[in-house]
Structures are given as structure tokens and as C-alpha cells.
N, C-alpha and C positions, 0 to 999 in steps of 0.2 A: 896436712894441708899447709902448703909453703905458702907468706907475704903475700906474695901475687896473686893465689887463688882465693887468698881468703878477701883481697879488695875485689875481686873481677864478682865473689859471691855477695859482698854487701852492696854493688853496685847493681846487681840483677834484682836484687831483693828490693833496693828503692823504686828499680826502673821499675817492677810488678805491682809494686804497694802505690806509684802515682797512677799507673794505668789502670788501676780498680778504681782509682779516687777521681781520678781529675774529669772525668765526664761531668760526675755530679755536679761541680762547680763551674767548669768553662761555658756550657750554655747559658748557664744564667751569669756570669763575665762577660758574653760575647751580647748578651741582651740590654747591660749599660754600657758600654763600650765595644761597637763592634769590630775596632781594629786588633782585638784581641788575635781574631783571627790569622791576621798574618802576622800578626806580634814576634820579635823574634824570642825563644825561647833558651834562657842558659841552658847549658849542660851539666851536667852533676859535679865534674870539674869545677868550673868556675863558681857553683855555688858554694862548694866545700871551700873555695881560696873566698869568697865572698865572706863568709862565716868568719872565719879564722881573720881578713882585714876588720870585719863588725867586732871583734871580741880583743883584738889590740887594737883600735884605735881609740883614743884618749875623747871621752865624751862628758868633760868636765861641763860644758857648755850645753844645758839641756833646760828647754822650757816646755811647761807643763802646763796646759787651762782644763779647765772640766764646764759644762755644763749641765742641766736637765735635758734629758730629752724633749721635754715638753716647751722647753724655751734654748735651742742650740744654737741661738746667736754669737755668741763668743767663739764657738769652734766654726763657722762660716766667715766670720771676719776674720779669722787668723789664716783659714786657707786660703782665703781672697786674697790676704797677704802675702802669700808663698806664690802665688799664679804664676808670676814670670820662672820662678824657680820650678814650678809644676809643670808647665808648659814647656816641655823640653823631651828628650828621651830618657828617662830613668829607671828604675831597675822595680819593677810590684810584684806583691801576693798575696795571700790572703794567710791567715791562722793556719788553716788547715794543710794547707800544703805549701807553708816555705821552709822547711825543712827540702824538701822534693823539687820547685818549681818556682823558677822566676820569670815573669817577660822582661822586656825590652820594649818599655812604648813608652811615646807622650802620652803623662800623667795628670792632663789637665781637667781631665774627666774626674777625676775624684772630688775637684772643688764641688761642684753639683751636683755627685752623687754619692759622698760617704754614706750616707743612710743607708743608699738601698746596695752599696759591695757590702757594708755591716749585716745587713739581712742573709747576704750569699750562707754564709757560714756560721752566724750569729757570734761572731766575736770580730778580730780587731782585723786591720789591713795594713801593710805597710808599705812606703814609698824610701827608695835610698837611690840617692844620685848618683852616675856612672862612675863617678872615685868614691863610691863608699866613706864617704867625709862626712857626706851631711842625711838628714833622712829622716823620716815621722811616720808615725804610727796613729792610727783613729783605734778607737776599743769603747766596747758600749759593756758597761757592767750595771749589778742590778746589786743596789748597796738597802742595808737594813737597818734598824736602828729602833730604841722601843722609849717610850714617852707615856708616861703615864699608864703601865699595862696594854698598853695597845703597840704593836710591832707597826711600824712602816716602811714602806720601801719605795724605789723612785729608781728609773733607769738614767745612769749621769755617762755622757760621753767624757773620754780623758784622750787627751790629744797629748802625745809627746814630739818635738821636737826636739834634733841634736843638731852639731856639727857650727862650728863658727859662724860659716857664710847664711845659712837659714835663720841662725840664731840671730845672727847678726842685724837682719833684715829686720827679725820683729824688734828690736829694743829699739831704732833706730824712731 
């Protein structure tokens, strides 16, 4: 099997492995946000060249809040703060399928409903701007910890931001 056939074969393989998956998830995307629908969607192309700009570009500048789930003020404020920057076309997905799958929508819909895309797939989502510069991620994990014989746990959302101009925005 020559170069060619072996991309034209990993390229059939993801197109297969999203179209088994991606139902699961897009009704219930299309249920908090229903521009999903005509969202446009990358090709494997540009998410492969997406990838590779994510993984050299220089992300020295990264800010990080957590909260409880039980009290996620801190990550509501911080996305309040990104609004104008979320409020635009940028590039989303969820855990499960960005390896696979990106739209192309205004992402302003995530300020009001991290919780329930967190739900879609029970882990994190992420948001990166049309130059792959700037971008955040929501992730809800379930952290443990033990105190006196007795184990506890508590669900803490972790927000990350990168990219200067996002960055830029919260220190300000």
C-alpha cells in the first residue's frame, strides 16, 4: 500500500468512526444551540492543519480558574468576560469528537450553557478562534481527597484559557 492509499484509508476510517458517533452528540448540540444545524462544518483537512497550528503555536500565556460545581461563579464570570470574543464565528467541539469534528459557529451560546454541552459527553468542550491564536476549554472533573479516613469528592469545573488577545482581556 503506497502513501496515498494509506491517507485516502485513515481518512475513510475517521469519516466511518464520526458517522457512527456523531448522531449521538449533534441532537443533543442541536438542542442548546440550534444553529448547529447549518453550522458549517471543517473537513478533516483543515482539522488535521488546525491540530498541527494547536501544537506549534506558542501558548506561554494560559489562564486557568476552577470552581465547584456546586458554586461556578468564577467560571460564569470569566465567560461573561470573553462574550465579545465568544460572540463571533469560531471554531467548537466537544471531547468526544475533536479529534473527528469541528463547526464554524458563533459561540456565544456557550456562555449560558457550559453546563449542559459538559453534559453532552460528560467531559470538557472547547472554543478556538478562526486563527487558532486564542481558545478555552470548559472540563468538569470529579477530584477525591481523604481526611480523616473518610474519602471525599466534589465535581470542580477547570476552565482554561490561552492565546494573548483572550488572555489579554481577563488581566486587564
Amino acid at each position: 500500500m503506497n502513501e496515498s492509499e494509506k491517507k485516502r484509508l485513515a481518512l475513510l476510517k475517521k469519516a466511518n468512526r464520526l458517522g457512527m458517533i456523531l448522531p449521538k452528540y449533534l441532537n443533543r448540540l442541536m438542542d442548546v444551540e440550534p444553529k448547529f444545524e447549518t453550522a458549517k462544518i471543517l473537513d478533516s483537512n483543515k482539522i488535521e492543519e488546525m491540530v498541527i497550528n494547536l501544537n506549534g503555536n506558542n501558548k506561554e500565556i494560559i489562564i486557568t480558574k476552577r470552581a465547584s460545581k456546586r458554586n461556578p461563579t468564577v467560571i460564569q464570570e470569566t465567560l461573561k468576560m470573553l462574550s465579545q470574543e465568544l460572540d463571533s464565528d469560531n471554531y467548537f467541539s466537544i471531547n468526544k469528537l475533536q479529534e473527528l469534528w469541528f463547526a464554524e459557529l458563533n459561540t456565544f451560546f456557550v456562555v449560558a450553557n457550559y453546563e449542559k454541552i459538559i453534559e453532552i459527553d460528560g467531559d470538557l468542550f472547547i472554543v478556538h478562534d478562526k486563527e487558532v491564536k486564542n481558545g478555552l476549554w470548559v472540563d468538569l472533573n470529579e477530584e477525591y481527597w481523604t481526611t480523616e479516613n473518610t474519602t471525599n469528592y466534589e465535581f470542580v469545573y477547570e476552565l482554561k484559557i490561552w492565546g494573548s488577545e483572550w488572555t489579554n482581556k481577563l488581566l486587564k
